[in-house]
MITOR-480560 format. One record per atom (N, C-alpha, C, O): atom name; x, y, z. Coordinates in nm, 3 decimals. Example, Ala and Ser with C-alpha at 12.3 -4.5 7.8 and 13.67 -1.06 7.14 Angstrom:
2
PASE  atomo       px       py       pz
PASE      N    1.319   -0.569    0.780
PASE     CA    1.230   -0.450    0.780
PASE      C    1.320   -0.330    0.780
PASE      O    1.424   -0.332    0.846
PASE      N    1.285   -0.225    0.708
PASE     CA    1.367   -0.106    0.714
PASE      C    1.290    0.003    0.787
PASE      O    1.341    0.114    0.804
***
This chain:
141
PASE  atomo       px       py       pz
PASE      N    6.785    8.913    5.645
PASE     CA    6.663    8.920    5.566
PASE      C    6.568    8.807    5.606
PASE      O    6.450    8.841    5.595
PASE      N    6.586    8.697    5.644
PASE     CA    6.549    8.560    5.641
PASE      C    6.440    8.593    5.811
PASE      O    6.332    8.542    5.838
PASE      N    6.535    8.712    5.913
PASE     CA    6.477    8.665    6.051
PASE      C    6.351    8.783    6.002
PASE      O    6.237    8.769    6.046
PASE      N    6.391    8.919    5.892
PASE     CA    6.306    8.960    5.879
PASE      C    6.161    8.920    5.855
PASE      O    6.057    8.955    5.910
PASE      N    6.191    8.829    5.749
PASE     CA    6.073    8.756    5.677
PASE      C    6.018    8.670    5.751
PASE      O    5.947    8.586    5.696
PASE      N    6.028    8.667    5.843
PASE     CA    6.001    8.538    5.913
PASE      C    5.965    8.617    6.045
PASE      O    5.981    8.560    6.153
PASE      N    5.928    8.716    6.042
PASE     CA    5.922    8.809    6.170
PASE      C    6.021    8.759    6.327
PASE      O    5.973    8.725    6.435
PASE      N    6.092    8.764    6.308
PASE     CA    6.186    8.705    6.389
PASE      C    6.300    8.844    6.469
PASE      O    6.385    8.843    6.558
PASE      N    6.246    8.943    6.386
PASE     CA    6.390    9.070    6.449
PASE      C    6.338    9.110    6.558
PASE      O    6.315    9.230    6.542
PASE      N    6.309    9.081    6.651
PASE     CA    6.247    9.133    6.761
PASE      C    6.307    9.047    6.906
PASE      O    6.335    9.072    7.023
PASE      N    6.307    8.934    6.816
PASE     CA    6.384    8.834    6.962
PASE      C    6.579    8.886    6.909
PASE      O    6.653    8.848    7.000
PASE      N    6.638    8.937    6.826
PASE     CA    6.748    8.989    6.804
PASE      C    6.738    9.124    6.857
PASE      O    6.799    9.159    6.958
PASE      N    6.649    9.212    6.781
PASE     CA    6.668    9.352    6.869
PASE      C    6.624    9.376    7.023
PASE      O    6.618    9.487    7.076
PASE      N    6.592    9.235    7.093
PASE     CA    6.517    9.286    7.194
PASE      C    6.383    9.319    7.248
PASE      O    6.350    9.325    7.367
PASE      N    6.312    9.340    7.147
PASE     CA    6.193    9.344    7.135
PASE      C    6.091    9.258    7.193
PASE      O    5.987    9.287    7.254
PASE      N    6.131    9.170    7.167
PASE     CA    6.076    9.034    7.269
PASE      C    6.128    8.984    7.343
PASE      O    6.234    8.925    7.318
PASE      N    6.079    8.989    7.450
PASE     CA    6.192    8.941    7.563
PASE      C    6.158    8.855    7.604
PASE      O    6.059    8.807    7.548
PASE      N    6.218    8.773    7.732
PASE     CA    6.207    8.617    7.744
PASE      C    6.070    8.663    7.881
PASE      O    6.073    8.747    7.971
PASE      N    5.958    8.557    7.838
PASE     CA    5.843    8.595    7.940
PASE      C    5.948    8.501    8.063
PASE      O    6.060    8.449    8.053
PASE      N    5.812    8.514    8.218
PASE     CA    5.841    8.399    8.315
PASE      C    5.880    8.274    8.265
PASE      O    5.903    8.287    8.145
PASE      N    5.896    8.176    8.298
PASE     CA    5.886    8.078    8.273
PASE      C    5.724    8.001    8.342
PASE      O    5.708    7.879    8.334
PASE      N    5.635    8.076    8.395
PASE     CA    5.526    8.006    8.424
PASE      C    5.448    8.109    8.373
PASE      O    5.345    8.133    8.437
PASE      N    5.476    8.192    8.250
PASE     CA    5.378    8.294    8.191
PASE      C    5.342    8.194    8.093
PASE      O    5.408    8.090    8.085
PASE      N    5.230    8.218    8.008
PASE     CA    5.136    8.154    7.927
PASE      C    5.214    8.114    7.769
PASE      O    5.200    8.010    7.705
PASE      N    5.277    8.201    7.745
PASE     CA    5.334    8.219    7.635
PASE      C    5.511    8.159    7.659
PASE      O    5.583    8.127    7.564
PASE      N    5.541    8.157    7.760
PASE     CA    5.676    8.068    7.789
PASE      C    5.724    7.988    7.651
PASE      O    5.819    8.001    7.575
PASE      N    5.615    7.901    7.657
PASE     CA    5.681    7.765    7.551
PASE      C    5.715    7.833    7.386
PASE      O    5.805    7.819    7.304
PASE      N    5.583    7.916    7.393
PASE     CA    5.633    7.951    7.260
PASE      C    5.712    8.026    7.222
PASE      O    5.741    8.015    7.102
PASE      N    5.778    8.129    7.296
PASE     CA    5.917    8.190    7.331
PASE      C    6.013    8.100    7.317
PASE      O    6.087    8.099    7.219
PASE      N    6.021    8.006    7.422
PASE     CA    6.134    7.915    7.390
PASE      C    6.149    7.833    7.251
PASE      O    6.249    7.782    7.202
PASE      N    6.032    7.838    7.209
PASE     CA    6.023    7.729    7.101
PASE      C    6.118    7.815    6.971
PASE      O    6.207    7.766    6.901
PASE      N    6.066    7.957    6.969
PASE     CA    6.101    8.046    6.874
PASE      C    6.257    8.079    6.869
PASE      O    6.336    8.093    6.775
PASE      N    6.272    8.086    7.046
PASE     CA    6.437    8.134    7.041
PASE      C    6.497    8.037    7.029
PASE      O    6.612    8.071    7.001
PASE      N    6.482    7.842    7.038
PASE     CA    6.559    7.765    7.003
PASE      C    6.574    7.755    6.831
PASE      O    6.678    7.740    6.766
PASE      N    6.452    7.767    6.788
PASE     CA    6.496    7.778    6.630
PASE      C    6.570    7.885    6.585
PASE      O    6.649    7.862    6.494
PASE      N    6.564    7.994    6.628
PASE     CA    6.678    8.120    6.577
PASE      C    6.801    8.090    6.654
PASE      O    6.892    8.140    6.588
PASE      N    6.856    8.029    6.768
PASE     CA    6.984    7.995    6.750
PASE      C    7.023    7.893    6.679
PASE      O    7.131    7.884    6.619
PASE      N    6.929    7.804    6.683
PASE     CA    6.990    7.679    6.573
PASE      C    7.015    7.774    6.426
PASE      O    7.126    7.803    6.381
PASE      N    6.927    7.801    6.386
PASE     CA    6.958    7.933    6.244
PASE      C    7.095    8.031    6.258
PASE      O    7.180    8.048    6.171
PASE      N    7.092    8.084    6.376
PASE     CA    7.258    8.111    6.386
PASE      C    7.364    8.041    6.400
PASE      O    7.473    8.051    6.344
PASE      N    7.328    7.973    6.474
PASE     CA    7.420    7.862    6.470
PASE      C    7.496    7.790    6.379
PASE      O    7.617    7.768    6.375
PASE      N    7.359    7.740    6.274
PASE     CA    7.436    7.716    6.113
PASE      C    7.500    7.833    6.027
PASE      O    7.553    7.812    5.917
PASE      N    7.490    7.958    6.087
PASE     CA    7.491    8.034    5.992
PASE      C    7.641    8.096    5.979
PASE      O    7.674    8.172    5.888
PASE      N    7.747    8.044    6.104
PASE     CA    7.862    8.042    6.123
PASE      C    7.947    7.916    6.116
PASE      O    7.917    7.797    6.107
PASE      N    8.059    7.978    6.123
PASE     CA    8.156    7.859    6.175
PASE      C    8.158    7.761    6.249
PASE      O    8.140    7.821    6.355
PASE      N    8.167    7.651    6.279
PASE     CA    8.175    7.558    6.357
PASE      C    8.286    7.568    6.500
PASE      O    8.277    7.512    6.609
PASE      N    8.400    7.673    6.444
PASE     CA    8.457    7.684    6.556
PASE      C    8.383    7.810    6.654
PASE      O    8.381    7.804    6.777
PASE      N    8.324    7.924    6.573
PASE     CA    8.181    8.025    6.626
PASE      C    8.145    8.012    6.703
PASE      O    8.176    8.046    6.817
PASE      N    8.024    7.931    6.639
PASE     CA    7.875    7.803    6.668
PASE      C    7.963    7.753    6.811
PASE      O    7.910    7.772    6.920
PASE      N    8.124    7.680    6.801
PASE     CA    8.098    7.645    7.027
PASE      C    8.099    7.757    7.105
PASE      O    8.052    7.782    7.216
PASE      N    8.175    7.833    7.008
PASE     CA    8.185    7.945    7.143
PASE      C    8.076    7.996    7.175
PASE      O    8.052    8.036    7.290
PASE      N    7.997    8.002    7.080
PASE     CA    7.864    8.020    7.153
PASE      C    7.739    7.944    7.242
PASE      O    7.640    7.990    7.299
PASE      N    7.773    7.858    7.233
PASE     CA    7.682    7.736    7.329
PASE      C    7.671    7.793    7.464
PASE      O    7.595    7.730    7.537
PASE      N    7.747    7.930    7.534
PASE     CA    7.713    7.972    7.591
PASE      C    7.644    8.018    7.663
PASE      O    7.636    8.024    7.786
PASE      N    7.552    8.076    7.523
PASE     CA    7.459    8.159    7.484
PASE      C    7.281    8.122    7.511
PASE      O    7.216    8.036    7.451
PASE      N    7.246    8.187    7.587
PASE     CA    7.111    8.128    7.653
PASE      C    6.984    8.183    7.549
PASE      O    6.872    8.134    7.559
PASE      N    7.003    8.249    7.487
PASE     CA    6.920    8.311    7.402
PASE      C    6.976    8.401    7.235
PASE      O    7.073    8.472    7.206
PASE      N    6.867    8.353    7.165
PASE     CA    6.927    8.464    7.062
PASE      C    6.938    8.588    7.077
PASE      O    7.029    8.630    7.006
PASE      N    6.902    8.647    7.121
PASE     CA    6.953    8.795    7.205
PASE      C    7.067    8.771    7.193
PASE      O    7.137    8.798    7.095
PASE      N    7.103    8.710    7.308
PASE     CA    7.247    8.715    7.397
PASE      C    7.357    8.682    7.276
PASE      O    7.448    8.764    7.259
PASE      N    7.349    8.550    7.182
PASE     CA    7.390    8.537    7.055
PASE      C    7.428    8.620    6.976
PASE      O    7.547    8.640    6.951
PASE      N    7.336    8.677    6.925
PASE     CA    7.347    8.816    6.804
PASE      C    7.415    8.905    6.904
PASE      O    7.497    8.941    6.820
PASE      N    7.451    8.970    7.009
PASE     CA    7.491    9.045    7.081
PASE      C    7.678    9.028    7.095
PASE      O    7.774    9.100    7.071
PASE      N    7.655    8.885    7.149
PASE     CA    7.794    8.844    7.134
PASE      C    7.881    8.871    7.003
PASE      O    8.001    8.892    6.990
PASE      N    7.781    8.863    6.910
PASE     CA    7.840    8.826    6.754
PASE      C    7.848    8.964    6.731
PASE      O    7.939    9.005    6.659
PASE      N    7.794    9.018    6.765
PASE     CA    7.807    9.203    6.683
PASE      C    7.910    9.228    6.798
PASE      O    7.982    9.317    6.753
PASE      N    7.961    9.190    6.946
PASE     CA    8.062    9.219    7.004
PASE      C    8.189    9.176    6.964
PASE      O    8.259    9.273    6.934
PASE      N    8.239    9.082    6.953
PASE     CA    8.292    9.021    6.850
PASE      C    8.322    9.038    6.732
PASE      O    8.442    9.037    6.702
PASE      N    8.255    9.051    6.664
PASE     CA    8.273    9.076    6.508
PASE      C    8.214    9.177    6.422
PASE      O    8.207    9.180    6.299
PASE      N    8.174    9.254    6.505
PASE     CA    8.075    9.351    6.460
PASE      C    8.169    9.540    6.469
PASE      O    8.129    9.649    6.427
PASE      N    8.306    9.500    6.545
PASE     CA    8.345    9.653    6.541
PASE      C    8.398    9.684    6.420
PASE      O    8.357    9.798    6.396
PASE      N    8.465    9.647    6.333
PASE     CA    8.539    9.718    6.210
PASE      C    8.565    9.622    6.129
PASE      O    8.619    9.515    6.157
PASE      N    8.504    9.680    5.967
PASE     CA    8.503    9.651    5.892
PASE      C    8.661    9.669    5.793
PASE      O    8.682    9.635    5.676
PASE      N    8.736    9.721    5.871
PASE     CA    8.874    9.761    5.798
PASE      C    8.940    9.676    5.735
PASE      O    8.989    9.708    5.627
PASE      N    8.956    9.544    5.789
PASE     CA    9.049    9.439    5.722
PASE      C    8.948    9.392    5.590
PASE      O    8.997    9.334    5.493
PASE      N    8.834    9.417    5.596
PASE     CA    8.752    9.347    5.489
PASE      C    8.740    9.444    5.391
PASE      O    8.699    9.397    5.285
PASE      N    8.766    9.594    5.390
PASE     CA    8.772    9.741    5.287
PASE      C    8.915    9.679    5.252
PASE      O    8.913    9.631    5.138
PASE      N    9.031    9.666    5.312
PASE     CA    9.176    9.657    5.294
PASE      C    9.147    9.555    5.192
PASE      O    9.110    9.590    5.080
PASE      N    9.161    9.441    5.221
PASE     CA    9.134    9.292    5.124
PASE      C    9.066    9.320    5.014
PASE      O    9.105    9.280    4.905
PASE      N    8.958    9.388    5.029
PASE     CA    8.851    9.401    4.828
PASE      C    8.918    9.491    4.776
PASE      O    8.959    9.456    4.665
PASE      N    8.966    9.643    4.820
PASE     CA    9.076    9.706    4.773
PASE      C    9.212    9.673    4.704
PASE      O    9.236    9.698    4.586
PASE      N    9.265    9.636    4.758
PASE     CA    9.380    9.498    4.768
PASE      C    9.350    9.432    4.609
PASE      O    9.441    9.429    4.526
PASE      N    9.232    9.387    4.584
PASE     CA    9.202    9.249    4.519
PASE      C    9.194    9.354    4.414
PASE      O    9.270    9.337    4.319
PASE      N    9.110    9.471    4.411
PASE     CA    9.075    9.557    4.272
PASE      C    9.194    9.612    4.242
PASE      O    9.234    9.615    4.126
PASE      N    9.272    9.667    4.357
PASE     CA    9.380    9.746    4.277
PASE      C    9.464    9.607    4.174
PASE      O    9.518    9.625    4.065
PASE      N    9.455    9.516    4.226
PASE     CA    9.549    9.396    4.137
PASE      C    9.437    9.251    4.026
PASE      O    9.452    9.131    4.001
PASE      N    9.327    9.361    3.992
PASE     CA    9.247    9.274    3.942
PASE      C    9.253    9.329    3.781
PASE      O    9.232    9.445    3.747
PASE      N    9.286    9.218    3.692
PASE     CA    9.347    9.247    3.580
PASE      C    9.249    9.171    3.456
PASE      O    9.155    9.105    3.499
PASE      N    9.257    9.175    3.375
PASE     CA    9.163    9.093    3.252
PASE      C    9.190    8.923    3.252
PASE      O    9.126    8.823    3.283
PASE      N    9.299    8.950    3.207
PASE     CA    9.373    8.803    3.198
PASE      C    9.298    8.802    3.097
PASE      O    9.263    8.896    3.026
PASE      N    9.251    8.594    3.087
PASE     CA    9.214    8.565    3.020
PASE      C    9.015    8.573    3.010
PASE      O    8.945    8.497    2.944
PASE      N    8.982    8.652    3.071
PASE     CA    8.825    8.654    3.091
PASE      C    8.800    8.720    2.979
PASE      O    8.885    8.771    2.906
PASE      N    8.601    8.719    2.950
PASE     CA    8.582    8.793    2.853
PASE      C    8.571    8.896    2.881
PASE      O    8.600    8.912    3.000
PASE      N    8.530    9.024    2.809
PASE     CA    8.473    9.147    2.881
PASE      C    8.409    9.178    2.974
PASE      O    8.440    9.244    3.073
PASE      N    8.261    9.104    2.930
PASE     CA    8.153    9.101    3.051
PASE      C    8.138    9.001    3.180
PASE      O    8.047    8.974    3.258
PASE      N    8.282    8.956    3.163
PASE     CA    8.292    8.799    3.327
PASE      C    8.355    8.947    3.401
PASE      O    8.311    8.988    3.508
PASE      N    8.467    9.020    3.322
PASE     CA    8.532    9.071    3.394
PASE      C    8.437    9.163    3.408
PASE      O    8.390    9.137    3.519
PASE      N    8.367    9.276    3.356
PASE     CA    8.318    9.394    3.399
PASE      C    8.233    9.317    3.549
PASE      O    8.229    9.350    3.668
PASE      N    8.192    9.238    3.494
PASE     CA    8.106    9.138    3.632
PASE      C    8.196    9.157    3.762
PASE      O    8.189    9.248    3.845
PASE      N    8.255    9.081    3.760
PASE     CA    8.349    9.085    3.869
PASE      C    8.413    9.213    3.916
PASE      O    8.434    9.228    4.036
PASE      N    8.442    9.296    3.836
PASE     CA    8.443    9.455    3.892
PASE      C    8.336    9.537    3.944
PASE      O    8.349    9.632    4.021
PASE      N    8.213    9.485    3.889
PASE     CA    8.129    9.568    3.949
PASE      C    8.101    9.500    4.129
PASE      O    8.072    9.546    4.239
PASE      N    8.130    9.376    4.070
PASE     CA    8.086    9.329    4.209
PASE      C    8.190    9.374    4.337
PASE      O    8.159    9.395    4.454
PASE      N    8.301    9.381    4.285
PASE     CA    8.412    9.430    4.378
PASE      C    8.349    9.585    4.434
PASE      O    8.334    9.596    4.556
PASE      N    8.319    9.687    4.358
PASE     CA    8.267    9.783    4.386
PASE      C    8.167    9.822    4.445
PASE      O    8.148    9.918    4.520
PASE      N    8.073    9.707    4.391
PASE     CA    7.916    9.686    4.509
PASE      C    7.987    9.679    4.645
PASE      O    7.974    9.757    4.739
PASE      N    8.059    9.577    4.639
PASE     CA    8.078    9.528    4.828
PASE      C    8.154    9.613    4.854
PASE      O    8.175    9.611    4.976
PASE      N    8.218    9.703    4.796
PASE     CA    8.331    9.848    4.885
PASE      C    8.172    9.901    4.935
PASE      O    8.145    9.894    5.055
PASE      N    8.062    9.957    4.829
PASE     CA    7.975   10.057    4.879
PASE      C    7.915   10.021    4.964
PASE      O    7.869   10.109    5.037
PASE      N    7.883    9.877    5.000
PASE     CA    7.815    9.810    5.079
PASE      C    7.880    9.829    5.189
PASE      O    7.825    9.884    5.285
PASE      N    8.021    9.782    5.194
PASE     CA    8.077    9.789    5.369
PASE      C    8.089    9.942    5.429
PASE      O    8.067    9.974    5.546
PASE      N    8.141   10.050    5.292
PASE     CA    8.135   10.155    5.332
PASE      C    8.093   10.231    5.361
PASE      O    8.140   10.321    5.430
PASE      N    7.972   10.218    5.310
PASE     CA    7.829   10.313    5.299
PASE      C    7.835   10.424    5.270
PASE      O    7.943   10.436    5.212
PASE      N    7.766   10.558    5.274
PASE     CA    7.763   10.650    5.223
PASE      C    7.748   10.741    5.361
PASE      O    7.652   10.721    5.436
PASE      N    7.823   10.815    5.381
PASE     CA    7.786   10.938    5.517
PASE      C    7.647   11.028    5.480
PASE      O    7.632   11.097    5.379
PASE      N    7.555   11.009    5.583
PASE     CA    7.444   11.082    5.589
PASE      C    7.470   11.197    5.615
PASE      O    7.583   11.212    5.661
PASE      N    7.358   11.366    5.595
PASE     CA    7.368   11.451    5.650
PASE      C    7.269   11.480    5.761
PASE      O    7.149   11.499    5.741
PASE      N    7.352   11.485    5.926
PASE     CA    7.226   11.485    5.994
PASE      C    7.179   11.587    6.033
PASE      O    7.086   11.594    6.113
PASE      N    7.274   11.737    5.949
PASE     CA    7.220   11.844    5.992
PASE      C    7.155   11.942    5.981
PASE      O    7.137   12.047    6.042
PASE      N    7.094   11.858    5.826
PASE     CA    6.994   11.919    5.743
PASE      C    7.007   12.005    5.615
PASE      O    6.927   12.041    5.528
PASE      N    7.190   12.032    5.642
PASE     CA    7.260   12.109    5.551
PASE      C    7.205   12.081    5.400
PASE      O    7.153   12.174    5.340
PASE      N    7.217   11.959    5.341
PASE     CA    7.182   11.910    5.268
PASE      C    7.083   11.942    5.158
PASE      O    7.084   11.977    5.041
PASE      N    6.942   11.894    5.312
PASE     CA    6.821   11.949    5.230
PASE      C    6.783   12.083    5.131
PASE      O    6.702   12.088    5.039
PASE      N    6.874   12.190    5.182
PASE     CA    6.850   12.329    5.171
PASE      C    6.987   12.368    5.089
PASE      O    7.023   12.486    5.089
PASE      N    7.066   12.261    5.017
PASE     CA    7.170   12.270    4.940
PASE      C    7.138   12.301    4.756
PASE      O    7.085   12.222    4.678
PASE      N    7.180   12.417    4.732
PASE     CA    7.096   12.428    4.590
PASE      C    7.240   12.404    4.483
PASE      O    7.225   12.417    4.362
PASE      N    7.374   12.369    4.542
PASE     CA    7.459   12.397    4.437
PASE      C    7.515   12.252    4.362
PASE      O    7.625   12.249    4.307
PASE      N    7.410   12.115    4.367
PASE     CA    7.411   11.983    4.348
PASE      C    7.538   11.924    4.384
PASE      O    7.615   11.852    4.321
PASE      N    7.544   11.990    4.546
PASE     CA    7.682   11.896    4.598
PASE      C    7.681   11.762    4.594
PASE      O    7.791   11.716    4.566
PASE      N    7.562   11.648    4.620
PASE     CA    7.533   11.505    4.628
PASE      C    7.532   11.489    4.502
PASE      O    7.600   11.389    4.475
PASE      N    7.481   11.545    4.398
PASE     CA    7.530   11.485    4.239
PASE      C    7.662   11.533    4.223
PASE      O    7.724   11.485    4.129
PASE      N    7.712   11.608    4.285
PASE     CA    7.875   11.646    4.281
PASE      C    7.957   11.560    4.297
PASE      O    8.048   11.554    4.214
PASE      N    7.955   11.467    4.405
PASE     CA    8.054   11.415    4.506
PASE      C    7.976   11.210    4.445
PASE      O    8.032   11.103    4.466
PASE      N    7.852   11.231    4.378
PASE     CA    7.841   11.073    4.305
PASE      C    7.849   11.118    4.229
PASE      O    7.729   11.138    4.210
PASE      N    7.920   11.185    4.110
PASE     CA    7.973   11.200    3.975
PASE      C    8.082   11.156    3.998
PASE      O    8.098   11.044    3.951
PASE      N    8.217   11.222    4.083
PASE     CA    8.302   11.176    4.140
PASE      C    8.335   11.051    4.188
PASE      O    8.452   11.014    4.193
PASE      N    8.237   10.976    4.226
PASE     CA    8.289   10.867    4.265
PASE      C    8.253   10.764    4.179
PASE      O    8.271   10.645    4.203
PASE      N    8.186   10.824    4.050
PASE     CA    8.166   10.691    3.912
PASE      C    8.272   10.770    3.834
PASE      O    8.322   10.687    3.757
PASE      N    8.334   10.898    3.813
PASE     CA    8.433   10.879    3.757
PASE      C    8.603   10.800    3.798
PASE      O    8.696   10.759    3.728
PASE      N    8.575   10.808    3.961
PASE     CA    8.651   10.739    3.990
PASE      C    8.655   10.578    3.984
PASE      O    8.768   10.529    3.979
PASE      N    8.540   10.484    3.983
PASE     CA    8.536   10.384    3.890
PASE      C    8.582   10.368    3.815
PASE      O    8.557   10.268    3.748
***
């Protein structure tokens, strides 16, 4: 959100690429991509952050990092799963705990996301299969 706001997704997606080094705009390229790795940089681990010193650009950075750490989300669905199936009242009040359940449930929907339809089936669906299948999954809540 932060490189969003800061118009910054462009030296991550590529979008901006590194000029000559005797093009006009050079410095301020460099100037931009040293502050977005320093920003990545903090934004990890310290043991991360060396392995990446590699890294000649934020491009190359964010690239590494989505190579790296970016294929599967499985051990992190396993673990919040894990935590809800054995998440109990104890001594909390109602609303610490409903808190904390919902939040467990936000971050399942978050990592899991929801399957799109890309084949249009959907649009032209009159028998409220998508209110079907999210009824289902708040009664399963």
């Amino acid at each position: 959100m932060s490189l969003g706001a800061k118009n910054k997704l462009g030296f991550i997606s590529g979008k901006i690429t590194k000029p000559l080094s005797t093009a006009e705009n050079y410095d301020k390229w460099y100037r931009n991509n040293s502050m977005l790795r320093c920003w990545l940089t903090a934004s990890v681990s310290a043991k991360i952050a060396e392995q990446m010193l590699i890294c000649n650009s934020a491009k190359e950075f964010w690239d590494e990092l989505e190579e790296r750490y970016g294929q599967s989300n499985a051990p992190q669905l396993y673990m919040i799963k894990k935590e809800l199936n054995a998440f109990e009242l104890n001594n909390m009040s109602v609303s610490e705990y409903f808190g904390r359940w919902k939040g467990f449930w936000d971050e399942l929907g978050s990592l899991e996301g929801f399957p799109e339809c890309t084949c249009g089936a959907l649009g032209k669906c009159s028998c409220d299969f998508m209110k079907k299948l999210l009824e289902r999954d708040e009664k399963n809540k």
